[in-house]
PyMOL Python script that loads the backbone (N, CA, C, O; Angstrom):
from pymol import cmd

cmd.read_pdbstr("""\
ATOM      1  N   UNK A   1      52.508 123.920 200.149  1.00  0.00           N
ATOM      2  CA  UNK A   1      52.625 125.364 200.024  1.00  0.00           C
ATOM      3  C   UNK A   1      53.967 125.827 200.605  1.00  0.00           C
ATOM      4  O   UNK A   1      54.245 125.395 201.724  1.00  0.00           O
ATOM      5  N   UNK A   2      55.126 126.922 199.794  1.00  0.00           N
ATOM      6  CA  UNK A   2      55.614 127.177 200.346  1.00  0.00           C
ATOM      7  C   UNK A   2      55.809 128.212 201.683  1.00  0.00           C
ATOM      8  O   UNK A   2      54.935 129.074 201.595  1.00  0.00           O
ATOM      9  N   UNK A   3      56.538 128.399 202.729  1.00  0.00           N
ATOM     10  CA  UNK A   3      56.063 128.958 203.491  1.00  0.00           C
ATOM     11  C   UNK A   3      56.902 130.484 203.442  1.00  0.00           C
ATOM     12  O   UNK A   3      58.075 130.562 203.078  1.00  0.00           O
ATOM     13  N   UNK A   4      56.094 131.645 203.867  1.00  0.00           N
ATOM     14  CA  UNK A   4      56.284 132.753 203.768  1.00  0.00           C
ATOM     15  C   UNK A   4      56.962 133.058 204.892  1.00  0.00           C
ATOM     16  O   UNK A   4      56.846 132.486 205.976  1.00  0.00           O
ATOM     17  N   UNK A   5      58.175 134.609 204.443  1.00  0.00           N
ATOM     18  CA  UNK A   5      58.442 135.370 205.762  1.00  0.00           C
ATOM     19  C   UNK A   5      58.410 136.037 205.340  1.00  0.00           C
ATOM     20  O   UNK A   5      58.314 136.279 204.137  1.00  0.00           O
ATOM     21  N   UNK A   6      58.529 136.978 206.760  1.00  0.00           N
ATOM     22  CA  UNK A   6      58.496 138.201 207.049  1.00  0.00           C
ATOM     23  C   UNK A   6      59.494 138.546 205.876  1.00  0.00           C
ATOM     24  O   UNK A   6      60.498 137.891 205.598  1.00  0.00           O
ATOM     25  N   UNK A   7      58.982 139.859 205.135  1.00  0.00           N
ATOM     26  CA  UNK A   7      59.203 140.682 204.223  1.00  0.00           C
ATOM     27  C   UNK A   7      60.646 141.181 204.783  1.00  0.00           C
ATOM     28  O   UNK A   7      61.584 141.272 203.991  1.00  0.00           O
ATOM     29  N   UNK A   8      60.793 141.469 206.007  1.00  0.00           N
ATOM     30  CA  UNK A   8      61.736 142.258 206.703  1.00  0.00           C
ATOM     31  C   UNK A   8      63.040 142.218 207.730  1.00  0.00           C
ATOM     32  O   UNK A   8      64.097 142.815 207.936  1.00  0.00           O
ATOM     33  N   UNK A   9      61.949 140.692 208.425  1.00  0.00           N
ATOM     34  CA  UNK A   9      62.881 140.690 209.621  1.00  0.00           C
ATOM     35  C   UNK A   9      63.247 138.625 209.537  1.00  0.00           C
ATOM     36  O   UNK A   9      64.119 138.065 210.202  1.00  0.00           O
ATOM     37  N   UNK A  10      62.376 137.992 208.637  1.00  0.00           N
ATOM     38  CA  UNK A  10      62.686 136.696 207.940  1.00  0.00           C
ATOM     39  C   UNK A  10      62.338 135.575 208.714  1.00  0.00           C
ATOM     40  O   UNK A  10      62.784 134.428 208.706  1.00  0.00           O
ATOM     41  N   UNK A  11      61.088 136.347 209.670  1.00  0.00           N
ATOM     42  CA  UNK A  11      60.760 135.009 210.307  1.00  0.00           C
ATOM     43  C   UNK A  11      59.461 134.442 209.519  1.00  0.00           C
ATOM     44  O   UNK A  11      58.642 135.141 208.922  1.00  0.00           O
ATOM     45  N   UNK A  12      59.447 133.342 209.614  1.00  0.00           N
ATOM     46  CA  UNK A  12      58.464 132.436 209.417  1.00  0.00           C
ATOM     47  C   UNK A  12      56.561 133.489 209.478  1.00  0.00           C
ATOM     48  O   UNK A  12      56.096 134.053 210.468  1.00  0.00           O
ATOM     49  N   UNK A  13      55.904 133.392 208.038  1.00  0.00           N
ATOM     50  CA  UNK A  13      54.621 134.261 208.576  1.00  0.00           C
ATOM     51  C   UNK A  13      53.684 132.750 208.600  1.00  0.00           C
ATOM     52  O   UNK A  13      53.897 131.586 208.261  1.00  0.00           O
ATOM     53  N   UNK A  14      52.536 133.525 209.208  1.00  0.00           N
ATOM     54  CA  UNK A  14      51.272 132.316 209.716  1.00  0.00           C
ATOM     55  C   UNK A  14      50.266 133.900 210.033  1.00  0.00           C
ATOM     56  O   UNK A  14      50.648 135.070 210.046  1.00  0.00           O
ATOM     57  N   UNK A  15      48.667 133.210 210.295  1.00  0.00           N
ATOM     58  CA  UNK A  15      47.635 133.518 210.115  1.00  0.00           C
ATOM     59  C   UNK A  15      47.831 134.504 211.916  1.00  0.00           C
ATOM     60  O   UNK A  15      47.155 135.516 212.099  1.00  0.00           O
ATOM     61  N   UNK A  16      48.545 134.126 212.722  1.00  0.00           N
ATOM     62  CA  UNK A  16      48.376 134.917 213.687  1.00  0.00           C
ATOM     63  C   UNK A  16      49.323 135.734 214.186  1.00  0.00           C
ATOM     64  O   UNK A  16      49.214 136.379 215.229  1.00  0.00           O
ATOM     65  N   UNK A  17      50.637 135.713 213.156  1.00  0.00           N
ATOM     66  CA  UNK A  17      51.668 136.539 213.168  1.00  0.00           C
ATOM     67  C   UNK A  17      51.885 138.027 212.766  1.00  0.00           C
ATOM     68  O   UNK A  17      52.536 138.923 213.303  1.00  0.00           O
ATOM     69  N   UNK A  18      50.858 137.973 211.251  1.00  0.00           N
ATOM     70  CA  UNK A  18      50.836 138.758 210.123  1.00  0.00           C
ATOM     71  C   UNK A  18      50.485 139.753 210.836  1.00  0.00           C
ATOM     72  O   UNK A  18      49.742 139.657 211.812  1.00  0.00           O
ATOM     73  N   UNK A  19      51.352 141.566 210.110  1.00  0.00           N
ATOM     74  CA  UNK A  19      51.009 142.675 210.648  1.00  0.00           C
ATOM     75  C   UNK A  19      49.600 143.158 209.786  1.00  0.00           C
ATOM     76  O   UNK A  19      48.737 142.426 209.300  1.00  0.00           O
ATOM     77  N   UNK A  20      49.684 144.614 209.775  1.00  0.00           N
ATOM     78  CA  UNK A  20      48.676 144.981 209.358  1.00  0.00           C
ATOM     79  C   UNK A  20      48.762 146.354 208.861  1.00  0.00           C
ATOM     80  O   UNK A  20      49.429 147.303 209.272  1.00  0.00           O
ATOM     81  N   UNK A  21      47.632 146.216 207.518  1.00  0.00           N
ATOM     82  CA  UNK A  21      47.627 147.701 206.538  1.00  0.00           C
ATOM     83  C   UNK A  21      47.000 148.608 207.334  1.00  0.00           C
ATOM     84  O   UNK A  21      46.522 148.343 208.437  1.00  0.00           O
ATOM     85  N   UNK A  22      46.988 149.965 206.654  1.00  0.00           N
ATOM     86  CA  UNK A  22      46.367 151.015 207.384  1.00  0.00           C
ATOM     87  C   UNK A  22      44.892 150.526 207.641  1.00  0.00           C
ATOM     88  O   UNK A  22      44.360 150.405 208.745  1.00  0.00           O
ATOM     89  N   UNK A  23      44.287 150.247 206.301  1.00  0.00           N
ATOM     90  CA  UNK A  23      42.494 149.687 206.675  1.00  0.00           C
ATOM     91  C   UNK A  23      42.434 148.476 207.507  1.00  0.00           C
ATOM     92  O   UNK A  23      41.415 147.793 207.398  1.00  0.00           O
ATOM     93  N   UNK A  24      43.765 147.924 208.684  1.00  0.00           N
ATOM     94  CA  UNK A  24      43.148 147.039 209.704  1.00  0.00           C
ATOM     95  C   UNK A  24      43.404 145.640 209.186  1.00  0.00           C
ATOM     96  O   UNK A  24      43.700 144.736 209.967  1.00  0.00           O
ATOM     97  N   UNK A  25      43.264 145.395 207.530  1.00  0.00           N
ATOM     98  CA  UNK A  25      43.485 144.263 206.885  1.00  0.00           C
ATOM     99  C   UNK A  25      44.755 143.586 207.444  1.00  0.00           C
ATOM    100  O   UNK A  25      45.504 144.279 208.133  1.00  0.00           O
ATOM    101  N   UNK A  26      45.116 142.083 207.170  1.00  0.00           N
ATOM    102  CA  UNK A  26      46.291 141.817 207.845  1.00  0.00           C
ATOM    103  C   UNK A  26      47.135 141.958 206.302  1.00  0.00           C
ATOM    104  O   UNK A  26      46.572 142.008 205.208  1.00  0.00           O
ATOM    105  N   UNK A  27      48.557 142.003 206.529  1.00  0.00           N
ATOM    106  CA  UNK A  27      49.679 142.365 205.568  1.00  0.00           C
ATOM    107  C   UNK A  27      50.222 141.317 205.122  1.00  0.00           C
ATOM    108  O   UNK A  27      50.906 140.677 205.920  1.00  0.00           O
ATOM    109  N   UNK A  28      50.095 140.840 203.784  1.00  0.00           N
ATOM    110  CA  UNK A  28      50.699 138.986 203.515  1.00  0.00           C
ATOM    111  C   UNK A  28      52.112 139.367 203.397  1.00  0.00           C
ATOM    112  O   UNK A  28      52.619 138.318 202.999  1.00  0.00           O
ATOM    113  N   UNK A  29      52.821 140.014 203.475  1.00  0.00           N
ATOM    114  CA  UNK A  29      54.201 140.536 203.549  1.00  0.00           C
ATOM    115  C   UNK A  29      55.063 139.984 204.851  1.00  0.00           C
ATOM    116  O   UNK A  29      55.991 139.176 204.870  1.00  0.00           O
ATOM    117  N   UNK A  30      54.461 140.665 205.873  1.00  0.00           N
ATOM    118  CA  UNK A  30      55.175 141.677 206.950  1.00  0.00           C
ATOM    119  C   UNK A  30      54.610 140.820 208.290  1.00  0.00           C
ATOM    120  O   UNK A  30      53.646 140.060 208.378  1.00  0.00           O
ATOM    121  N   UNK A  31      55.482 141.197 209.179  1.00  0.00           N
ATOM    122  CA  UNK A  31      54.875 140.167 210.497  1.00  0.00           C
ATOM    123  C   UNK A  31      54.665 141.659 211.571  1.00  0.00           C
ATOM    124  O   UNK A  31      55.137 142.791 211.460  1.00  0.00           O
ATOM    125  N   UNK A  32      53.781 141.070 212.563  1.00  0.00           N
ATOM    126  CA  UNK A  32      53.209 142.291 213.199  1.00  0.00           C
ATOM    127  C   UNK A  32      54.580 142.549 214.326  1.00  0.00           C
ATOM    128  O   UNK A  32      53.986 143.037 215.287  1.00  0.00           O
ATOM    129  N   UNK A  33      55.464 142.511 214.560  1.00  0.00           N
ATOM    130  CA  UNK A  33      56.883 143.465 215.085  1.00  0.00           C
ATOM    131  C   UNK A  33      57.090 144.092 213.913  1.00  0.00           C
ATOM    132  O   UNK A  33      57.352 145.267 214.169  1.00  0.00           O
ATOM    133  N   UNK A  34      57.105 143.870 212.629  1.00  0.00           N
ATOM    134  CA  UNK A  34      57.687 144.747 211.507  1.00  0.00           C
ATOM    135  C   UNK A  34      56.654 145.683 210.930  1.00  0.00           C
ATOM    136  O   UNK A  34      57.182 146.699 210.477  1.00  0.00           O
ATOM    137  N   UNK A  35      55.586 145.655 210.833  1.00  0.00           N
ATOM    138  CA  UNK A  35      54.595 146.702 210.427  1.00  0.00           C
ATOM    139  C   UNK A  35      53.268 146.473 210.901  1.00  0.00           C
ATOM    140  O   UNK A  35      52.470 145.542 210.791  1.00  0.00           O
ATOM    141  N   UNK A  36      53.262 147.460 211.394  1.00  0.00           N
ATOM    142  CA  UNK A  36      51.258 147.771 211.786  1.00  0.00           C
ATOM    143  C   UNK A  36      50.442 149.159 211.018  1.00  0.00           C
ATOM    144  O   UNK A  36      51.010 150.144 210.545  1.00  0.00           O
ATOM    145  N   UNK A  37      49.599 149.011 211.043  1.00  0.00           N
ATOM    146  CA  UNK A  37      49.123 149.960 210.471  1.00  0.00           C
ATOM    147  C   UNK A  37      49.323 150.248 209.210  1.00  0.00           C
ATOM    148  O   UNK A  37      48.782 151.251 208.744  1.00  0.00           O
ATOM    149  N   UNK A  38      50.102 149.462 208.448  1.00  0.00           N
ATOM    150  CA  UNK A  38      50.457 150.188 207.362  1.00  0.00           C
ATOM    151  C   UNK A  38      51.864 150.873 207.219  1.00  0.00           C
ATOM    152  O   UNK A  38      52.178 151.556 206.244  1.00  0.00           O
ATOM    153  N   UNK A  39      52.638 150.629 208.246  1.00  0.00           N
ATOM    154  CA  UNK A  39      53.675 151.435 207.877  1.00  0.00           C
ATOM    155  C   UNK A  39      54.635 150.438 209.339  1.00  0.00           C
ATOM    156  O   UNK A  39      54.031 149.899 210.266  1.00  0.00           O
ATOM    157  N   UNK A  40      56.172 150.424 209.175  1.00  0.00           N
ATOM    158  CA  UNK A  40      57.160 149.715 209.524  1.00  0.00           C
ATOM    159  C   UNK A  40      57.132 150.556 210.881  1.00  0.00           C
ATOM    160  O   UNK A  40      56.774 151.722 211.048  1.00  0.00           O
ATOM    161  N   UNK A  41      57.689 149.479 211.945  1.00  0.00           N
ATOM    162  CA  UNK A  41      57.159 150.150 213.369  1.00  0.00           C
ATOM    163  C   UNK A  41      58.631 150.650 213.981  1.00  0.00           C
ATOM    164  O   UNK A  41      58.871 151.395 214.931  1.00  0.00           O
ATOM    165  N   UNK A  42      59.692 149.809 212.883  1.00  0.00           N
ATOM    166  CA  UNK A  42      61.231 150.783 213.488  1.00  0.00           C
ATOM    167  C   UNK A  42      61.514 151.327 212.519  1.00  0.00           C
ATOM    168  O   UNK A  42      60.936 150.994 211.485  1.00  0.00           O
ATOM    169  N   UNK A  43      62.419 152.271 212.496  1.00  0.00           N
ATOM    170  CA  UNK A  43      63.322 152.700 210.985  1.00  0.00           C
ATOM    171  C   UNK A  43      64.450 152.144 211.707  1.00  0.00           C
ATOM    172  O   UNK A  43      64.684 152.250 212.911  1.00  0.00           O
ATOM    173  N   UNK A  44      65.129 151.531 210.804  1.00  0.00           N
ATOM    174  CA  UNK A  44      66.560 150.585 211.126  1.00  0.00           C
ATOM    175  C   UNK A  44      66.923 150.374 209.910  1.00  0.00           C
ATOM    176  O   UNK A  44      65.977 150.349 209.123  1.00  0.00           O
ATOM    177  N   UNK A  45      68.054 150.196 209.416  1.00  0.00           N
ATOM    178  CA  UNK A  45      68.729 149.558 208.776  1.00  0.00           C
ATOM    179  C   UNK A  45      68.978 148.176 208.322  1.00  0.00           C
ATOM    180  O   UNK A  45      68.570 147.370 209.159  1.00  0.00           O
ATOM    181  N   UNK A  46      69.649 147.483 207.011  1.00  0.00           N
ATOM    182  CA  UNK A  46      69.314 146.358 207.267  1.00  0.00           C
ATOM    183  C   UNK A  46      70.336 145.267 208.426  1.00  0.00           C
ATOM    184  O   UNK A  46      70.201 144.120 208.850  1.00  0.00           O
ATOM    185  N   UNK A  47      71.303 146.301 208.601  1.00  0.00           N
ATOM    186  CA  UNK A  47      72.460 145.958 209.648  1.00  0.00           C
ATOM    187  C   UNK A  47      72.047 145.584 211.214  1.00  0.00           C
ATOM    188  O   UNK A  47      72.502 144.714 211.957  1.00  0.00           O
ATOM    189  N   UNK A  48      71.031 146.554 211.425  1.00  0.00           N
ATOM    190  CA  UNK A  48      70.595 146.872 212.730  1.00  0.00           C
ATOM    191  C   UNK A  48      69.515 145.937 213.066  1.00  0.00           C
ATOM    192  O   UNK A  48      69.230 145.616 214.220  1.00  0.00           O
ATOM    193  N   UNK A  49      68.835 145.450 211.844  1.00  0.00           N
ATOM    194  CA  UNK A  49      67.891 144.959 211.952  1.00  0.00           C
ATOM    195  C   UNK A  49      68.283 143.306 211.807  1.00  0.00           C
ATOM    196  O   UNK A  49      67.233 142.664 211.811  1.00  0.00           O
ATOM    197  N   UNK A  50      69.491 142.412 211.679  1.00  0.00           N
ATOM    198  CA  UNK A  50      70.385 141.693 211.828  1.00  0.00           C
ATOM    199  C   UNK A  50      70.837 141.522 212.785  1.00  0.00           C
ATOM    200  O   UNK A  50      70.932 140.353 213.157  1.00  0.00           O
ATOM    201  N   UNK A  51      71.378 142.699 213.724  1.00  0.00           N
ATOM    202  CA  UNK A  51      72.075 142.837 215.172  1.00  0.00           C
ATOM    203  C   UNK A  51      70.401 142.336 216.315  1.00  0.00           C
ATOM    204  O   UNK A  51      70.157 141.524 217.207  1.00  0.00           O
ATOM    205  N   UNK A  52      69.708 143.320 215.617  1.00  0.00           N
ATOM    206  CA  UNK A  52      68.449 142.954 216.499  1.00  0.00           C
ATOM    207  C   UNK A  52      67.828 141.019 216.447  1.00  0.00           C
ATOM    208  O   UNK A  52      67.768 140.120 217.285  1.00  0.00           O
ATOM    209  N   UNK A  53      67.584 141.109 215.423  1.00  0.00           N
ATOM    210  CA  UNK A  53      67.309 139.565 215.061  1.00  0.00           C
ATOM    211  C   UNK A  53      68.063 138.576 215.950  1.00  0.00           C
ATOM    212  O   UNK A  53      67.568 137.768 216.735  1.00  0.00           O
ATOM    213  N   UNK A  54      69.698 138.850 215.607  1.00  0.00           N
ATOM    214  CA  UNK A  54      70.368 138.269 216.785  1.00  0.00           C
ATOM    215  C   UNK A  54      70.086 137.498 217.813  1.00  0.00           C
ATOM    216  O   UNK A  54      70.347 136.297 217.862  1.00  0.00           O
ATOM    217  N   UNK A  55      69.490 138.204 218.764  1.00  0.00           N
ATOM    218  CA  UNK A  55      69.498 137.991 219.688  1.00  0.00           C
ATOM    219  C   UNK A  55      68.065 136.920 220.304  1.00  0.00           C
ATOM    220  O   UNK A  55      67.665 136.539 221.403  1.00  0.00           O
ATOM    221  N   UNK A  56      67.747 136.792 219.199  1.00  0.00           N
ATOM    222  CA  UNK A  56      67.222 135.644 219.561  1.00  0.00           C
ATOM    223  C   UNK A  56      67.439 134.326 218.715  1.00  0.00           C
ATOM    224  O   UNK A  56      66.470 133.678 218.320  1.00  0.00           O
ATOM    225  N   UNK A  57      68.600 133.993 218.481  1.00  0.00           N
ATOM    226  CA  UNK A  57      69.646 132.895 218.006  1.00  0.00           C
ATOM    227  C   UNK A  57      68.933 131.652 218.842  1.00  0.00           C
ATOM    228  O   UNK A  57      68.295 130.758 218.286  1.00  0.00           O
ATOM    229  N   UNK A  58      69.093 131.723 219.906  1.00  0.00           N
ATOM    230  CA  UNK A  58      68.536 130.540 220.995  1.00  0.00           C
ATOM    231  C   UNK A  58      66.981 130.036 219.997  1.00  0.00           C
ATOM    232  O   UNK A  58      66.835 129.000 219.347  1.00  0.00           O
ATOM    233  N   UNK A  59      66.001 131.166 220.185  1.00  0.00           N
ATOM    234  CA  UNK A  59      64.499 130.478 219.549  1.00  0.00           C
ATOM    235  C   UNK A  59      64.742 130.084 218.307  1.00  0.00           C
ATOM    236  O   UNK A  59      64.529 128.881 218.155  1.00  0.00           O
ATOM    237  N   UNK A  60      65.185 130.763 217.161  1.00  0.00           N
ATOM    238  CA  UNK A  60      65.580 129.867 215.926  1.00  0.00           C
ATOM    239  C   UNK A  60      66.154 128.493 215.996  1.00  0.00           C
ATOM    240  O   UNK A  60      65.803 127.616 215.206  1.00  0.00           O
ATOM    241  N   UNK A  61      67.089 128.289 216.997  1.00  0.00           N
ATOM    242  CA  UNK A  61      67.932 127.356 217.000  1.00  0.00           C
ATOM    243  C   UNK A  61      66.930 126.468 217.270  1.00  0.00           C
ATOM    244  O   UNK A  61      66.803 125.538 216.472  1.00  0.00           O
ATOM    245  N   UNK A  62      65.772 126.565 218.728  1.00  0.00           N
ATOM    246  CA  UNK A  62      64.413 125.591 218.834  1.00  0.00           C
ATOM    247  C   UNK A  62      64.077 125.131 217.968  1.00  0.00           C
ATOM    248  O   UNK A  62      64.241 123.978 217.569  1.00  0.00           O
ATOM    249  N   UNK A  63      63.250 126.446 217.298  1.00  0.00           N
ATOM    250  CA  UNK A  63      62.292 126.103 215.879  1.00  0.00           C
ATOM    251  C   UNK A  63      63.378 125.403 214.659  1.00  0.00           C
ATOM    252  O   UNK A  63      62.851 124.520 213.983  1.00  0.00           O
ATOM    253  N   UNK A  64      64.413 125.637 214.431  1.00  0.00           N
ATOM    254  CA  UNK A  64      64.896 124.897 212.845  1.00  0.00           C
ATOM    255  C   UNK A  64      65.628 123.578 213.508  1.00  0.00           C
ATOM    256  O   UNK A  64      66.290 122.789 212.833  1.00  0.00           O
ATOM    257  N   UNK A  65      65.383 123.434 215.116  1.00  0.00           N
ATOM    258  CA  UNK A  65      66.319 122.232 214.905  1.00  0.00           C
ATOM    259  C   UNK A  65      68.209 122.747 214.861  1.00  0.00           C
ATOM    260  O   UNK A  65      69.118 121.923 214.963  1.00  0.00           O
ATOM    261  N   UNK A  66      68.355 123.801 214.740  1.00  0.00           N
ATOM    262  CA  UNK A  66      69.943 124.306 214.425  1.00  0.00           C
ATOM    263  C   UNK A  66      70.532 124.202 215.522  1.00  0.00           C
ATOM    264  O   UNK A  66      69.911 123.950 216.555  1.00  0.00           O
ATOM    265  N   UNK A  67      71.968 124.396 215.481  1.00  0.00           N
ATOM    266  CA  UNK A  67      72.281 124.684 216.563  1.00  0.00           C
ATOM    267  C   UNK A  67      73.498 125.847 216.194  1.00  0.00           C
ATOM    268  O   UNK A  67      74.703 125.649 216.347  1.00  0.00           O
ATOM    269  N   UNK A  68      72.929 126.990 215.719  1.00  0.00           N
ATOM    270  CA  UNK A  68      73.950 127.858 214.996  1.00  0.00           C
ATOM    271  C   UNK A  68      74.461 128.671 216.508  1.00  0.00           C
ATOM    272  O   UNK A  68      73.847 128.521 217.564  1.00  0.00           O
ATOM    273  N   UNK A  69      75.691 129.538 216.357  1.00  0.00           N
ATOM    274  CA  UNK A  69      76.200 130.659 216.766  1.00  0.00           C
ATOM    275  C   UNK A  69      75.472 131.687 216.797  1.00  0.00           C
ATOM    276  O   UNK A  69      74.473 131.548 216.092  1.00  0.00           O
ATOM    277  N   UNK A  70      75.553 132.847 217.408  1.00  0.00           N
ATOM    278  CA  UNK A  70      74.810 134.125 217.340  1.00  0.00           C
ATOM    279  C   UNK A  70      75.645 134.604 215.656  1.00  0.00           C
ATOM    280  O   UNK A  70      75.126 135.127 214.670  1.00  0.00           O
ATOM    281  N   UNK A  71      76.917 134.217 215.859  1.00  0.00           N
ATOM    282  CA  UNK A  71      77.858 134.940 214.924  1.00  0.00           C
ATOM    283  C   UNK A  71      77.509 134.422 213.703  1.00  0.00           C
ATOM    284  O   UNK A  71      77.626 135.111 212.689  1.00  0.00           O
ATOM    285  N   UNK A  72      76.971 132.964 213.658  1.00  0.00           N
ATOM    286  CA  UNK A  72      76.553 131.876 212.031  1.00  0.00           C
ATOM    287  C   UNK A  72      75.263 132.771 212.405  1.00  0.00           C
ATOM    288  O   UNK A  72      75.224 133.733 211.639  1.00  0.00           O
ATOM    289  N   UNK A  73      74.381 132.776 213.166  1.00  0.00           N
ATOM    290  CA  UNK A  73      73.111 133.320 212.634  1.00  0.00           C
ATOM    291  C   UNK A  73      73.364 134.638 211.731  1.00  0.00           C
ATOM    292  O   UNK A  73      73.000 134.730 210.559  1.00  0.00           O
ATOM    293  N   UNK A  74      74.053 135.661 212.466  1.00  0.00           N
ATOM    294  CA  UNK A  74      74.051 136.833 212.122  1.00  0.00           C
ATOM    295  C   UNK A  74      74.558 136.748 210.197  1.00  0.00           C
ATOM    296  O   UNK A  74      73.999 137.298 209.249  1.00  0.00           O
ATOM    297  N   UNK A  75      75.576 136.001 210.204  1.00  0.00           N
ATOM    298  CA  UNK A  75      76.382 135.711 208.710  1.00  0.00           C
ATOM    299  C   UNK A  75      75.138 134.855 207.496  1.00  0.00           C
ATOM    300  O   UNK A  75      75.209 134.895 206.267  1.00  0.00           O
ATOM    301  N   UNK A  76      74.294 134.285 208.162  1.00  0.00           N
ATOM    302  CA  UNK A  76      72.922 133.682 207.664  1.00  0.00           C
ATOM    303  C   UNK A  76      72.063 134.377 206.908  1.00  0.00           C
ATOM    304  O   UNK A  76      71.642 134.341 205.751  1.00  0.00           O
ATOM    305  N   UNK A  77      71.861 135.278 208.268  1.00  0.00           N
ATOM    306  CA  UNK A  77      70.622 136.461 207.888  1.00  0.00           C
ATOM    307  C   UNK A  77      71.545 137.704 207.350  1.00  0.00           C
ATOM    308  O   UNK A  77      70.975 138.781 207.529  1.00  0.00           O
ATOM    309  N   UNK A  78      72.978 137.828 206.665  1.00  0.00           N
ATOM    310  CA  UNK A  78      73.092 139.041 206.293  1.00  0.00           C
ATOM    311  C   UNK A  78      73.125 138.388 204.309  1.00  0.00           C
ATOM    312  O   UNK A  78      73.148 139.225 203.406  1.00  0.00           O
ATOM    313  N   UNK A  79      73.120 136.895 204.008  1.00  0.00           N
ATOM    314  CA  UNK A  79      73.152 136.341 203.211  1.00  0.00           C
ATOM    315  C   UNK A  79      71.530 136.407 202.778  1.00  0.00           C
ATOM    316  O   UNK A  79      71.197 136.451 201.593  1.00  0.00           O
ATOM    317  N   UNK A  80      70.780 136.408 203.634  1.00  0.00           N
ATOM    318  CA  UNK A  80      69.012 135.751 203.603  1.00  0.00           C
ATOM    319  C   UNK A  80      68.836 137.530 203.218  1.00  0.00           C
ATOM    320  O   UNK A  80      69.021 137.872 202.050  1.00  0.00           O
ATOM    321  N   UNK A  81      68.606 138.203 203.891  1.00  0.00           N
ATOM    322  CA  UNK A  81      68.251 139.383 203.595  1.00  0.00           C
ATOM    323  C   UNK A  81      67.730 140.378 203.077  1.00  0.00           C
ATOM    324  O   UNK A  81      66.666 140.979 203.225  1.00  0.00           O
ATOM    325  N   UNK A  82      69.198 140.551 202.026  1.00  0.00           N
ATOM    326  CA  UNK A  82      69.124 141.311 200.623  1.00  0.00           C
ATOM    327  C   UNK A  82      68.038 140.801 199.931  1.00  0.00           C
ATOM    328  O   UNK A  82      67.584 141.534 199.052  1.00  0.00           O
ATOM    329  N   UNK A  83      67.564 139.835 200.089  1.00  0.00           N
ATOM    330  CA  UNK A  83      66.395 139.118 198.751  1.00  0.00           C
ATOM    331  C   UNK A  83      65.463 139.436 199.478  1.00  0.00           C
ATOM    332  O   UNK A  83      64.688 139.935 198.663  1.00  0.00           O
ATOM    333  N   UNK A  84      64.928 139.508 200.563  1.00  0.00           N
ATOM    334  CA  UNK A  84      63.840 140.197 201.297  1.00  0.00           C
ATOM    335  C   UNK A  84      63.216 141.356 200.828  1.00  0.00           C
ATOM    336  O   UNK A  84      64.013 142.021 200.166  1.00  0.00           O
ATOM    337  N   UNK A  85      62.259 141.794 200.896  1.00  0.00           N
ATOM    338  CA  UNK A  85      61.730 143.040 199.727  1.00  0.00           C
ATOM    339  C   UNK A  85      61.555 144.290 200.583  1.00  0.00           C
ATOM    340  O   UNK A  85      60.883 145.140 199.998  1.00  0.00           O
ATOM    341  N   UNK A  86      62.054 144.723 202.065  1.00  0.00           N
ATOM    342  CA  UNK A  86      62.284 145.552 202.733  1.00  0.00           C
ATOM    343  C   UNK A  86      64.178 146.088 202.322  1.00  0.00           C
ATOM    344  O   UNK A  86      64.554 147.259 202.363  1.00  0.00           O
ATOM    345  N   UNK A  87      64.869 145.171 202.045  1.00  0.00           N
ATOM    346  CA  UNK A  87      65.941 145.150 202.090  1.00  0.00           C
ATOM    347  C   UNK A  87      66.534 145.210 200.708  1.00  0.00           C
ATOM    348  O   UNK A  87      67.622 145.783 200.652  1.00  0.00           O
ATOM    349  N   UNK A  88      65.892 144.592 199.228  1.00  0.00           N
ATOM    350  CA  UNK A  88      66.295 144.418 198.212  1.00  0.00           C
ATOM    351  C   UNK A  88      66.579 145.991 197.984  1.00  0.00           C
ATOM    352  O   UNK A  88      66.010 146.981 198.444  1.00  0.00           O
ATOM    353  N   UNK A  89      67.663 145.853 197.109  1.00  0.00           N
ATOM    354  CA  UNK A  89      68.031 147.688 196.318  1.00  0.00           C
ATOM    355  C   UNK A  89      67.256 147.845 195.284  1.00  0.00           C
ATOM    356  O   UNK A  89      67.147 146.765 194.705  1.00  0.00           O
ATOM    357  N   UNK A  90      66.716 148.604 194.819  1.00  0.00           N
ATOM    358  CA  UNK A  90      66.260 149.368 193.946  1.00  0.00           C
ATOM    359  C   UNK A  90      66.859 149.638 192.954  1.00  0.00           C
ATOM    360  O   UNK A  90      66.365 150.399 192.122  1.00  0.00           O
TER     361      UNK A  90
END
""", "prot")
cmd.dss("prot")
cmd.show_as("cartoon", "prot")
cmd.util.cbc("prot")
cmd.orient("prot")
C-alpha cells in the first residue's frame, strides 16, 4: 500500500495521526496539527507553512534516514507541496 500524507503539511498519515471531520470521524486527508474538527487549525500560507515545517528538519532527517539541511528541506517541501491538495491552485 502506498503510504499517505498529510494533505497539507506532508507528513507521513497512520491510524493515530489522522485529524478529524466535524462529526468526530477521523480525516483520510489531513493529520491532526492540520485539521480538527473539520476545519484547518492555522490559516497560513503555503510559504509559512514550509518555514514552519522547517524546523523540524532534525526528526525527518531520523525518520527518512536523510541527512538534509534545514535549507534542502525547505527547497524539498516547496517542490513536494504544490501537489498537496491544501496547496494545489485551482
Amino acid at each position: 500500500m502506498e503510504p499517505k500524507f498529510c494533505q497539507s503539511c506532508g507528513m507521513p498519515l497512520n491510524d493515530n495521526n489522522k485529524g478529524t471531520n466535524t462529526n468526530g470521524s477521523r480525516n483520510e486527508d489531513y493529520c491532526t496539527w492540520c485539521y480538527k474538527d473539520g476545519k484547518y487549525t492555522q490559516d497560513m500560507t503555503m510559504e509559512q507553512m514550509i518555514e514552519h515545517c522547517a524546523q523540524f528538519t532534525e526528526e525527518i532527517n531520523k525518520q527518512s534516514g536523510q541527512n538534509l539541511s534545514v535549507e534542502q528541506a525547505k527547497e524539498m517541501m516547496r517542490q513536494f507541496f504544490p501537489h498537496l491538495k491544501r496547496w494545489k491552485q485551482s
